[in-house]
RODO-2510 file (C-alpha; in nm, 4 decimals, decimal comma):
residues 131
     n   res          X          Y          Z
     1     x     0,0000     0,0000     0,0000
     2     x     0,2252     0,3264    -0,1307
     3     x     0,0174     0,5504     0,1247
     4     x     0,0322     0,3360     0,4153
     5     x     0,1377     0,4815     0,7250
     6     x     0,5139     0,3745     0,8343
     7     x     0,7332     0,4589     1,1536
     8     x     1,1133     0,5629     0,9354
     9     x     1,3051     0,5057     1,2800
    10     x     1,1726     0,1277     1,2268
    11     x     1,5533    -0,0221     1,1935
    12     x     1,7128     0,2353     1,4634
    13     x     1,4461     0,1173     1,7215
    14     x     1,4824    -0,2392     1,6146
    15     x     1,8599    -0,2121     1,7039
    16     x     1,7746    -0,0697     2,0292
    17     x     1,5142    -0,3670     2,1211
    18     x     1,7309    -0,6171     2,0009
    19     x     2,0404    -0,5015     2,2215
    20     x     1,7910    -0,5202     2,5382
    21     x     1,5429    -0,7374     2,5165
    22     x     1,5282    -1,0999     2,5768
    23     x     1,3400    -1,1454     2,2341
    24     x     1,2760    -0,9427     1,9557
    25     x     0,9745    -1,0458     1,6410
    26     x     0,8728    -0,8034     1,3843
    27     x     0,5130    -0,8462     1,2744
    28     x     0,4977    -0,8273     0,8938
    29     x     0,1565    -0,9404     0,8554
    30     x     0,2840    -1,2458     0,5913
    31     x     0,1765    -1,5847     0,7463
    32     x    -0,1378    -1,7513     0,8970
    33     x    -0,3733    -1,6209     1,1220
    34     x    -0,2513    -1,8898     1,3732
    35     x     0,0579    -1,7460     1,3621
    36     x    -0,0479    -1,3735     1,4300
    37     x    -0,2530    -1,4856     1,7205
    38     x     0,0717    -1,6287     1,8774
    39     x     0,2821    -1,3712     1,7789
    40     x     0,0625    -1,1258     1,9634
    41     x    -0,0152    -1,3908     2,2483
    42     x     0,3608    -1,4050     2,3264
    43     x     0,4898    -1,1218     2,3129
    44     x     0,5810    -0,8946     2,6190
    45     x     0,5891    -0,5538     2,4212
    46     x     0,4146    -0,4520     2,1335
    47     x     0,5482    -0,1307     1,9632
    48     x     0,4586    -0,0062     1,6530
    49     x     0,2407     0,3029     1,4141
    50     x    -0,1431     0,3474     1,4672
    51     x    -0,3012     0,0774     1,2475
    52     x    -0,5108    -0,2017     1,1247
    53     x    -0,2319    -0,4382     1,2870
    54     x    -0,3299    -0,3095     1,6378
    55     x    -0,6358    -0,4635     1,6406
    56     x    -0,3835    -0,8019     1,6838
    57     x    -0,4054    -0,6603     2,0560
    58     x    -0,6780    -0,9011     2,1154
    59     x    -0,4943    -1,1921     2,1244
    60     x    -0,2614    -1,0381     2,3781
    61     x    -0,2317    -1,1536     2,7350
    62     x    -0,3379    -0,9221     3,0211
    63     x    -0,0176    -0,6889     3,1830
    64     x     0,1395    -0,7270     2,8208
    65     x     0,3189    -0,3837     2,6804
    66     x     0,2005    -0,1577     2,4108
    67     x     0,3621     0,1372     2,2366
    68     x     0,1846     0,3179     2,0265
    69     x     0,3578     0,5506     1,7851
    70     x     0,1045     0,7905     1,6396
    71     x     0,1091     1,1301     1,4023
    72     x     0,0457     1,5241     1,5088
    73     x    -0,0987     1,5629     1,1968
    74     x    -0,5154     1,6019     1,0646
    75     x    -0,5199     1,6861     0,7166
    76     x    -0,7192     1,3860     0,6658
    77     x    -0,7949     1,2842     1,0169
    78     x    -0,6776     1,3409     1,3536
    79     x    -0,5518     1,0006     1,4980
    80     x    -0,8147     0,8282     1,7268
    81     x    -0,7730     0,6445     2,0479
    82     x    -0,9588     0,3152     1,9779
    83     x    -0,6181     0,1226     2,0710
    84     x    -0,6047     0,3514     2,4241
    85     x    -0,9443     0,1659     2,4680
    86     x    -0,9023    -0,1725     2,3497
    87     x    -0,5903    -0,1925     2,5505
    88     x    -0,7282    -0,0545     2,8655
    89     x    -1,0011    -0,2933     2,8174
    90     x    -0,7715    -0,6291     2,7701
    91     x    -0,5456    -0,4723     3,1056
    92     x    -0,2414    -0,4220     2,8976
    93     x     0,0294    -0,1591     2,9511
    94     x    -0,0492     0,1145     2,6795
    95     x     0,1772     0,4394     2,6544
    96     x     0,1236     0,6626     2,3226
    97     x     0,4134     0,8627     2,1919
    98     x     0,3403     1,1158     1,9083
    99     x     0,5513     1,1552     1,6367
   100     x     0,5320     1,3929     1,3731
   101     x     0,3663     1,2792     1,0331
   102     x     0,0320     1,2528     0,9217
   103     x    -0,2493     0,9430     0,8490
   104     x    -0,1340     0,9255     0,5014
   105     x     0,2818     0,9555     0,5232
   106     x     0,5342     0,8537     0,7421
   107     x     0,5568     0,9082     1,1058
   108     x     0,8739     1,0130     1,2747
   109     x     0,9809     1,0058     1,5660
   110     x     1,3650     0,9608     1,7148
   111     x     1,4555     0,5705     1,7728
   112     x     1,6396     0,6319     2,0753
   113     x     1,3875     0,8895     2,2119
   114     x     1,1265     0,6180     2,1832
   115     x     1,3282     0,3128     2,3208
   116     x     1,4195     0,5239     2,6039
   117     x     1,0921     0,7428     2,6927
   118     x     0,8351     0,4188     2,6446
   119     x     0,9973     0,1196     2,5285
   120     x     1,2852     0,0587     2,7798
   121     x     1,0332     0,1519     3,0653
   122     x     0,7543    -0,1108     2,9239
   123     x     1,0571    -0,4014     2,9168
   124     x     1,1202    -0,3229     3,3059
   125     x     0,7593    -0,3779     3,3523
   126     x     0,6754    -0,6506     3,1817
   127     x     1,0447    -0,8132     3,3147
   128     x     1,1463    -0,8945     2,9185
   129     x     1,5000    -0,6989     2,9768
   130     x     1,7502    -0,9461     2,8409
   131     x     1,9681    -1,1267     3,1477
***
């Protein structure tokens, strides 16, 4: 999809996770439903832009992580908080960090800023630092 939203830190922050967490998967939506729902069920942290993917959040397990990296921009809409709500519902660990970028376009945001401000503090939580 050429207008798909996309986080342009993606490979700096994957770096940073790698280096410190016990784990690291990056959902690329190929493969079976099956394997979404475990991908989601497993993982600790989920961190990635406002979109479709997030609804995946349903198959995640109560006191599990999420980052969500959304946009300052509305020229076609202003970003809504339906994943604010669906993770408050499940009981997961939400935190929202706005980047600049719009619905449209790319969002960015820097990769170090995030790991540090919302990602590093999620991995404490959730205890998926790596030993």
């Amino acid at each position: 999809r050429s207008h798909a939203r996309r986080y342009v830190e993606h490979d700096g922050l994957v770096t940073a996770v790698a280096g410190s967490s016990r784990s690291l998967r990056v959902f690329d939506g190929k493969g079976t439903l099956g394997s979404h729902i475990m991908l989601f069920h497993e993982a600790k942290v989920v961190v990635g832009p406002h979109g479709a993917g997030f609804a995946n959040l349903i198959c995640s397990k109560p006191g599990a992580g999420v980052v969500e990296i959304g946009w300052d921009g509305n020229e076609v809409m202003e970003m809504d908080n339906m994943y604010a709500r669906l993770a408050s519902a499940l009981g997961l660990e939400y935190r929202l960090c706005v980047g600049r970028g719009s619905y449209r376009g790319t969002i960015s945001y820097p990769a170090k800023e995030l790991f540090l401000r919302h990602v590093a503090p999620l991995l404490t939580t959730v205890g998926a630092w790596r030993d």
